[in-house]
N, C-alpha and C positions, 0 to 999 in steps of 0.2 A: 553534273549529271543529276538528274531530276528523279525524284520518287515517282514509278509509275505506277502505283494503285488508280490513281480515278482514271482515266483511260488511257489508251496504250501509249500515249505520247504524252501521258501529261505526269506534275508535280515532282535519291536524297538527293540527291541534289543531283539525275534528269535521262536521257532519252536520248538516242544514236545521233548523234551530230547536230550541224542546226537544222536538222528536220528536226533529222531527231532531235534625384530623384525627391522628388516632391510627396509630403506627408497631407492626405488629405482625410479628415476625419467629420462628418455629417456635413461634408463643402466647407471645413475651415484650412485654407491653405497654409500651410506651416514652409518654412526652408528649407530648398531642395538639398538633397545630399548625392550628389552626382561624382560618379568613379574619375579621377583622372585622366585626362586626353592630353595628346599634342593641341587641341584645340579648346582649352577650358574656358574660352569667355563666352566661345561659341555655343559651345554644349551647356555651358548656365544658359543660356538666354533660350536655348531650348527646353532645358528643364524645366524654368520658368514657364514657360509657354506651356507646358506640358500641363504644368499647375490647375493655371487658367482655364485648359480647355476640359479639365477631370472637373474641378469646380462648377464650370457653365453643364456641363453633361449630369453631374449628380442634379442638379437643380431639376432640369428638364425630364431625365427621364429615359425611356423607352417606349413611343406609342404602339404597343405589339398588336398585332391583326394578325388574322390568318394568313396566308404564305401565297404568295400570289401561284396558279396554277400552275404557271409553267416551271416555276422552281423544283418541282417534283418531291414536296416536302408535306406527308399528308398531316391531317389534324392529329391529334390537336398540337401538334408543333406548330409553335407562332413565330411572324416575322418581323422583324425593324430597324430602324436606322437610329446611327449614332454617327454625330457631326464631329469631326475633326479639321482642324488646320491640315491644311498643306503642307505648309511649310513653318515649324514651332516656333522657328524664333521671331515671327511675328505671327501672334496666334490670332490678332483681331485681323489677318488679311483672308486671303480666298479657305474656301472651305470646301472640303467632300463629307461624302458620306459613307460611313461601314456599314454594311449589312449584317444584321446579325440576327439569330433563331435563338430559340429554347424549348424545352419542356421541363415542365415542373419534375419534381423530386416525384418515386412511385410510392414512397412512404409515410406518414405521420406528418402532420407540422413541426412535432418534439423532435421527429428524427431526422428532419431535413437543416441542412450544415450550413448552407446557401449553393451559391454556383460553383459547377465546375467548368471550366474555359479550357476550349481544346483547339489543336492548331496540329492538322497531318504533318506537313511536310512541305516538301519544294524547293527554295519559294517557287510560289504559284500555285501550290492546293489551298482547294477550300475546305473549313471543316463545318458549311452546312449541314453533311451527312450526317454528322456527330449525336442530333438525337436521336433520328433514327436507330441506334444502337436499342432505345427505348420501346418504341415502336414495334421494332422487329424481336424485339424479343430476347436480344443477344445472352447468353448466360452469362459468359467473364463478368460483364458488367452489370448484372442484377442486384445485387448490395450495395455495389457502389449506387445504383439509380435511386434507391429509397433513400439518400440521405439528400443527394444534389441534384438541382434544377442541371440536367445535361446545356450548354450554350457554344453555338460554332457560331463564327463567323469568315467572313473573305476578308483576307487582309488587304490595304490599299493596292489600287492596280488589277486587282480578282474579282473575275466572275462580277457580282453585282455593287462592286465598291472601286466606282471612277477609275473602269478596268482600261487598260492600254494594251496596243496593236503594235507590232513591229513590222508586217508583212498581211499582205488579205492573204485570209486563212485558206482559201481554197487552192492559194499559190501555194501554202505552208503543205499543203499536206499530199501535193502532187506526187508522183512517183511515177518511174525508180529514178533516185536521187544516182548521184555520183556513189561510183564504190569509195566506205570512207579511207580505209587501207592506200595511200599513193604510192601508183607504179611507177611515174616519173614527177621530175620538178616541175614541169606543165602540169600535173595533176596537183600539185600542191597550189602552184599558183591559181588555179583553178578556183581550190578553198578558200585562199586566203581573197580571191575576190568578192565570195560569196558573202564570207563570214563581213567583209568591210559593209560591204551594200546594203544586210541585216543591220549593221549597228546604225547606217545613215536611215535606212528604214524607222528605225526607233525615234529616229529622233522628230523626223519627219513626220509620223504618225502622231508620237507623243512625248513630244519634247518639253512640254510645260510638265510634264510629271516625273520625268526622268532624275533631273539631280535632288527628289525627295523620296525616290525610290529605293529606302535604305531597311536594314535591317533595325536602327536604334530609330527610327521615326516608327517604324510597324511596332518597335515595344512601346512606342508612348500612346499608340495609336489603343494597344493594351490596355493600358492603364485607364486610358479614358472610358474607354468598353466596359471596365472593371468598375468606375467608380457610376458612369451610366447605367448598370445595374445594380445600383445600391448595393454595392458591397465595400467595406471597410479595406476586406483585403481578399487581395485574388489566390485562391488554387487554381492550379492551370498543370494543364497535362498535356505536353508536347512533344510530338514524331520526328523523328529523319531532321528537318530544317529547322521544325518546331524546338530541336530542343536547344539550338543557338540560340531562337528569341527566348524560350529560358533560361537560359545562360546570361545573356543579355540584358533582360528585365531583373533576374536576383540583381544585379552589377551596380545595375540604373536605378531601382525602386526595392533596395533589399528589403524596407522595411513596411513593404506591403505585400509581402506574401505569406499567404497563411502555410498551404502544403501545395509541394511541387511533384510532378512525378515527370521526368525526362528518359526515354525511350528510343533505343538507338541514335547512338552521341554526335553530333558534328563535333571535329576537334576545333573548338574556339580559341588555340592558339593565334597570334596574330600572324604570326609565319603562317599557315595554313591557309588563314582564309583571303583566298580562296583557290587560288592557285596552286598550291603544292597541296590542298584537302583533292583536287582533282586530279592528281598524278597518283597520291595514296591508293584512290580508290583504281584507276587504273588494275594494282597490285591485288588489290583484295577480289574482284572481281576475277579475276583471271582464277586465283584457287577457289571460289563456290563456286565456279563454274565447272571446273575438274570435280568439284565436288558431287556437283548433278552431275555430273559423268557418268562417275563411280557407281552411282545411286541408281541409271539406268544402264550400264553392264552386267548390274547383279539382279537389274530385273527382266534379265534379256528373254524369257521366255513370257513374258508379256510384249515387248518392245520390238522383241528383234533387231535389235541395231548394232551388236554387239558385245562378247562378254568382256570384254577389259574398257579403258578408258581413251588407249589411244584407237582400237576398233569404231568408239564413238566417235570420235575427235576424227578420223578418216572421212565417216563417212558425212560430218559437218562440214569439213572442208571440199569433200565432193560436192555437194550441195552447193556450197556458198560460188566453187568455179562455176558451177553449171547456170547459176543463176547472175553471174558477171557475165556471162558470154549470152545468155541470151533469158533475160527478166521473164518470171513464170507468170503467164497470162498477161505477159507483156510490161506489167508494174512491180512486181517483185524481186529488187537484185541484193547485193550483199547489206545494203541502206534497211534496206525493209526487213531483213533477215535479223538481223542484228536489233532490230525495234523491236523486234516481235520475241525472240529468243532471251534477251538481257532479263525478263520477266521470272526466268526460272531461276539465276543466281539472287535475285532480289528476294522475293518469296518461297516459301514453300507448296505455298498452297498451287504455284505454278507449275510446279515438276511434272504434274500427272497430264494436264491438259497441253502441254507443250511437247512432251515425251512421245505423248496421241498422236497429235498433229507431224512429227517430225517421222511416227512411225507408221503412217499411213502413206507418206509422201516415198518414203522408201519403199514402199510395198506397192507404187505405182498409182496412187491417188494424188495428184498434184491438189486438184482443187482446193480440200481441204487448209491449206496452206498458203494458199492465194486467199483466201477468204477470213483466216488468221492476221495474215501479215499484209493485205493490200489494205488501203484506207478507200475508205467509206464516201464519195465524193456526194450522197447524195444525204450525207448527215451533216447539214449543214449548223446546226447548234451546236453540235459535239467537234467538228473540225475549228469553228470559233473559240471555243472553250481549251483546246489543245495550243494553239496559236495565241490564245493566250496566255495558257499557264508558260508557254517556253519564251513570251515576251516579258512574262514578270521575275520567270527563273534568270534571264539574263540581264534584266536592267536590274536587279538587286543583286546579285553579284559582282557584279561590273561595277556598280557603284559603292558596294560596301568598303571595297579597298584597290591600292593602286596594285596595277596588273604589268607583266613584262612588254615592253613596247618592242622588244628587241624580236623578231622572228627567226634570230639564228638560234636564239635560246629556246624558242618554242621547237624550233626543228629539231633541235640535241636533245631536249630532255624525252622530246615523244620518239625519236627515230631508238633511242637508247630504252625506252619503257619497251616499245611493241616487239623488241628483240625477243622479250621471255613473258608477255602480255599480252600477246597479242587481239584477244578478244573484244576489247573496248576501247583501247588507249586513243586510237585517231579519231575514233568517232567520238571519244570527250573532247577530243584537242578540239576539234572545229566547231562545235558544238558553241564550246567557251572562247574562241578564238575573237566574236567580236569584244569582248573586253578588250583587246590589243589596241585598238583605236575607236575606243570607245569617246562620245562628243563631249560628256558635264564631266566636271571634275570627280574625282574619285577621292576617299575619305581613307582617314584611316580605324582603321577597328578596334572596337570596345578592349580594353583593357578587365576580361570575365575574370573578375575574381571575387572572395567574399569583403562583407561589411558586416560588420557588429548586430545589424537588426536583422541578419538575415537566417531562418529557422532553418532547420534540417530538408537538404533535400533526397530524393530518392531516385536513383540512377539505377536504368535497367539495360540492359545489352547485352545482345547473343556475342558469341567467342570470334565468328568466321562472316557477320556481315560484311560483306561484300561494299554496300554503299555509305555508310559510317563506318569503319574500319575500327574493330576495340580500343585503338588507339587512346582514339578521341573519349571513350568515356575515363577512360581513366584519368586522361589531364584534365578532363571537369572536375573529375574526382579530387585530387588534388588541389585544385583551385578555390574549390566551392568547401570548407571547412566544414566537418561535422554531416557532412554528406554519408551516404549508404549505397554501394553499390552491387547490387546484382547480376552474377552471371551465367548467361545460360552457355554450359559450356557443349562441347562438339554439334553446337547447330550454329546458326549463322544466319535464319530466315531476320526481313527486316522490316519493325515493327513488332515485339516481343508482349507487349500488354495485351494483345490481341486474341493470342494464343490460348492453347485451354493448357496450361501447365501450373498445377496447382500449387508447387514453391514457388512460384512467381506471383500468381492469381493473390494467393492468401494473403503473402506479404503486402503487395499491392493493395488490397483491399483494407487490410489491418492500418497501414499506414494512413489513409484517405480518411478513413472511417474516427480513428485514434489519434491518431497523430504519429501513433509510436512506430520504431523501429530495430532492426534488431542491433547489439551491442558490438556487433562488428559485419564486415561485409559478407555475403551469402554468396553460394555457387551452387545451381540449381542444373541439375541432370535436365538433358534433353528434353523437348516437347518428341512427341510422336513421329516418327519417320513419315511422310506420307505409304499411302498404300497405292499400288497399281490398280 
């Protein structure tokens, strides 16, 4: 399941159904020091490669230009490309290119640190927005802007970086899909044809990119990024999916990071990823959900929806029958419902706009709701761009590790989740279902743990996220030695750096800015409740 911040269907890991290490120092390459695999000659000879393609990129450079118009990235944020292999372990064969932006530090030459490299989430976001934070003005991140040049890029597969299609998009974003919930085994059969014809789709569309479409190629894809912008060593600060590739890249390249900051955890257990990380979240999602419940029964004299949770919880359920029997403005059924609704266990900033829409529609305004949660057929950039990020969300999960092939096991473990879950669980199941018979081989995953060169990182997560599960930050926590972890306890919104919570903000900043941090791990009281 996919972080949806950039549009309603796009980038922790996703969206209702299937709609819904090498030392390189001024370009002198030194020997790799790469983590352990079942595959160790394989993954040298990528590391290697990896060397190569940091080495060829510091050389070269960045040719930054202004941002071509339609990327919607204004000045003076600049734009450019960085060459990567395909495929590492032969790095002189075919090559793409990463897209990547910047803007300068807002402070001093003295004061500026070098780059900081950000990465939302997903996979399948992009973090071109990223200096916009600069731009716009953002506060959290004002201190932090005068030391480091802000730098996003699209990781392989995204947006403007030899992006790939699984379905045309306008098929993708059709509606109303199937209700995801099955009321009979024809309904399941149903799915499981859909989710197969998606994964043939993949391969069909983009089959040459698919078995390179991995989590440990997008960190080496990193590192290249890193040393193409003359840096020695990367800070990187990575979201939701982003902080597996930082987990990943300390693993890979421990001894090229300077300061890390990792922000709501995927658990980079290897049991988890990726399939039992997608049952977890099942769980957690189900209680932020109760949790916005809660949040608008006690604001029921704005809302009207009711004062308890199950009052709420009725009257979703009314909704959701009313819109299986007969889709609101003919495209809105429990598919569409459920895309547009999962927004408020994700964030906070959702609660209020979503509570709106949910409380107008009970008040006898459909439309509102229909214009919320129908897609947009005539936003053809933005249905592209969705259709993408959920083609890259799924050939990088599908390929990071091997997935159950068995569909009695998919049926048992989803029909046993949605028992006491019911709010997401089938709609992740199908979602991720083409992994079951997915075409290239699948890999097994990084063994995330620390190495000798690898400096303090800095782990943030709220208590009750819903789409990384606190879980996950703690076994990084553990994993990653000398680590710090922050928590924001009785919230759950996801994305926590973002927030205006100043135990978190300051830390954050002191760390980036210093290096330093505090002598054991921190627990930081709530950000702000939203307000009605």
């Amino acid at each position: 399941m996919r972080d949806i911040r950039p549009t309603r269907r796009t980038a922790a890991l996703g969206s209702a159904g299937a709609l819904v290490a090498a030392t390189l120092v001024a370009g002198a390459v030194m020997a790799p020091t790469a983590s352990a695999t079942s595959d160790r000659s394989g993954q040298d000879r990528e590391m290697r490669g990896a060397a190569i393609a940091a080495e060829r990129a510091a050389k070269a450079g960045i040719d930054w230009q202004d941002c071509p118009a339609d990327w919607g990235l204004e000045k003076p944020i600049q734009c450019g490309y960085v060459t990567v292999p395909l495929d590492y372990a032969k790095p002189n064969g075919k090559q793409i290119r990463i897209a990547v932006d910047r803007i300068g530090n807002t402070g001093t030459e003295e004061e500026r640190q070098g780059a900081l490299v950000y990465n939302p989430g997903g996979p399948g976001g992009s973090g071109l927005r990223f200096p916009r934070r600069v731009t716009t003005k953002a506060p959290v991140w004002a201190n932090i802007a005068k030391a480091y040049d802000f730098v996003g890029f699209d990781p392989r597969g995204v947006g403007h970086s030899a992006p790939i299609s699984c379905v045309d998009p306008q098929e993708f974003v059709k509606a109303p899909k199937a209700d995801p919930v099955p009321d009979t085994e024809a309904d399941k059969r149903a799915q499981r044809k859909l989710a197969r014809e998606y994964a043939e789709g993949c391969y069909e569309r983009s089959g040459d990119m698919l078995p390179y479409m991995t989590t440990p190629n997008t960190v080496r894809d990193l590192d290249v990024v890193r040393a193409a912008l003359g840096e020695k060593k990367l800070n990187f600060l990575g979201v939701s999916y982003g902080t597996y590739l930082g987990a990943v890249y300390g693993t890979l390249f421990p001894g090229h990071v300077r300061r890390m900051v990792v922000d709501s955890v995927v658990n980079p257990s290897r049991e988890k990823i990726w399939y039992q990380a997608n049952l977890d979240q099942d769980v957690a999602f189900e209680g932020r959900w109760k949790d916005w419940q809660d949040w608008v029964a006690a604001n029921d004299a704005t809302f009207h929806l009711g004062t308890t949770r199950a009052a709420v919880q009725a009257k979703w359920l009314d909704l959701r029958a009313t819109a299986k029997k007969n889709p609101l403005g003919g495209v809105v059924g429990p598919a569409e419902l459920i895309s547009f609704f999962q927004s408020a266990p994700y964030y906070d900033s959702s609660w209020v706009p979503v509570a709106t829409v949910f409380s107008k529609y009970v008040a006898g305004d459909t439309q509102a709701l229909i214009d919320a949660a129908a897609p947009d057929l005539s936003d053809t950039a933005g249905n592209a761009s969705s259709e993408n990020g959920n083609a890259v969300y799924t050939a990088v999960e599908c390929a990071d590790a091997k997935w159950p092939t068995s569909w009695t096991r998919w049926d048992r473990d989803n029909t046993r989740l949605h028992k006491d879950h019911p709010f997401m669980t089938w709609a992740n199941a199908w979602m991720n279902l083409p992994c079951a018979t997915w075409p290239v081989k699948q890999q097994t995953p990084v063994n995330v743990k620390s190495h000798k060169n690898l400096p303090p990182v800095l782990i943030v997560q709220s208590e009750r996220d819903a789409a990384t599960p606190y879980e996950g930050a703690v076994e990084l926590h553990e994993r990653f030695k000398g680590s710090r972890l922050i928590t924001e306890t009785d919230a759950g919104s996801h994305g926590v750096t973002s927030l205006a919570n100043s135990c978190i903000n300051t830390r954050v900043d002191t760390y980036l800015l210093t290096g330093k941090l505090d002598t054991a791990d921190v627990t930081c009281a709530p950000h702000a409740t939203p307000k009605p």
